[in-house]
C-alpha positions in Angstrom: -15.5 -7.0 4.7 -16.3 -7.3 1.3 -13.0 -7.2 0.0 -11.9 -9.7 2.8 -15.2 -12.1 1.2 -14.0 -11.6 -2.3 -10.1 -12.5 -1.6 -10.9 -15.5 0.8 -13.5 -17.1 -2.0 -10.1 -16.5 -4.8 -8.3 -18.8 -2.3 -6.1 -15.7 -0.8 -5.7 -14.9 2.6 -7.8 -12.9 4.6 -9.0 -11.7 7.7 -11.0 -9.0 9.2 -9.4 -7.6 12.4 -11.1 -5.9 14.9 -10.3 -2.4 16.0 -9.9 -3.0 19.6 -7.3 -2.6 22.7 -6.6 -6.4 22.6 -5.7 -6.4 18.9 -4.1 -2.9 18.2 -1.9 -2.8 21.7 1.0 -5.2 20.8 1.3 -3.3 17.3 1.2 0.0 18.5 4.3 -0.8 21.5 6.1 -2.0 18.9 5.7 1.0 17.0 6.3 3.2 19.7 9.6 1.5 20.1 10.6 1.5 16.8 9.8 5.4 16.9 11.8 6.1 20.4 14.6 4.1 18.7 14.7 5.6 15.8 14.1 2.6 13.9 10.8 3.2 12.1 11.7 4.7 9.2 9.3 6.3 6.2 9.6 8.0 3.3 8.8 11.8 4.7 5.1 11.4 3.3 3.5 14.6 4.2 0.0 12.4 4.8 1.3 10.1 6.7 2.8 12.4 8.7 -0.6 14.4 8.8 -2.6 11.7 10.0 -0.4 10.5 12.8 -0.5 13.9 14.1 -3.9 13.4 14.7 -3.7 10.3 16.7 -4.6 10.4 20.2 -3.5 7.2 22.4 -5.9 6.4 24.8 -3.9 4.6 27.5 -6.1 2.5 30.0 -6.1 1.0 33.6 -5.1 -2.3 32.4 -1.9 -1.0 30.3 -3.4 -1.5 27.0 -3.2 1.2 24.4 -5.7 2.0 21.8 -5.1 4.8 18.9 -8.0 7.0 17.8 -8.7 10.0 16.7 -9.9 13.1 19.4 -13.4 12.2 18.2 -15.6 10.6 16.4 -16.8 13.2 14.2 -13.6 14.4 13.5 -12.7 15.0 10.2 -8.7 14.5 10.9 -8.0 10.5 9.7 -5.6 8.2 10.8 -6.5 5.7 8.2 -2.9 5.2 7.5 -2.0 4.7 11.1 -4.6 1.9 11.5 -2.8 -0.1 8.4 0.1 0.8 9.9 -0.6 -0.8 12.9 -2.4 -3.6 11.0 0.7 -4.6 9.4 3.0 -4.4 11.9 0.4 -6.9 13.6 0.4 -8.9 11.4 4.1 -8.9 11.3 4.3 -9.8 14.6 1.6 -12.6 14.1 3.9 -14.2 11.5 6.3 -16.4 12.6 9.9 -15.7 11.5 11.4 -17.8 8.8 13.8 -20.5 10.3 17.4 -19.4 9.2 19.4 -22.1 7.5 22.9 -22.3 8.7 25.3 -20.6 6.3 28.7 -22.6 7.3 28.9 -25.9 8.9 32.8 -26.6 10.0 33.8 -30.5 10.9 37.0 -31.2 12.0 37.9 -34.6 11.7 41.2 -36.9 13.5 44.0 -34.4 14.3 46.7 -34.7 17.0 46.4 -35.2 20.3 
């Protein structure tokens, strides 16, 4: 929270976001789809890899998902996962750039 204090006061943007099934369920199905797809790609990082291993998905009643680890005193981490999924929500929170129109065509008079 510090960090996010010290960044804000410099006039950069910052948030703390809360680990929670409202906040890290639209991330992680987006995720998930990119992964069934085959269109998340990575590098091959061997931590990476690691720590999502130890992710367990807790899938509740009301269709949210929430990743943790199998414990709390676990010592597997997921610290990468959690960025991940911060990211990609806040990816998703961003609106996408408006796309200017590369060609404009007018055809003017001609015959009937």
């Amino acid at each position: 929270m510090q960090i996010a204090g010290n960044r804000s006061n410099a006039g950069l943007p910052a948030w703390v976001e809360p680990k929670n099934a409202k906040t890290c369920t639209p991330p992680a199905r987006e995720l998930e789809a990119r992964v069934k797809h085959t269109k998340f790609r990575y590098d091959g990082n061997s931590c990476l890899k690691w720590q999502a291993s130890n992710v367990v998905v807790s899938r509740r009643i009301d269709d949210s998902i929430l990743p943790k680890k199998e414990s709390a005193e676990s010592p597997n981490k997921i610290d990468a996962i959690d960025a991940l999924l911060q990211g990609i929500g806040a990816m998703l929170k961003t609106p996408p750039a408006a796309a200017a129109p590369q060609y404009q065509i007018h055809v003017f008079g001609g015959r009937r």
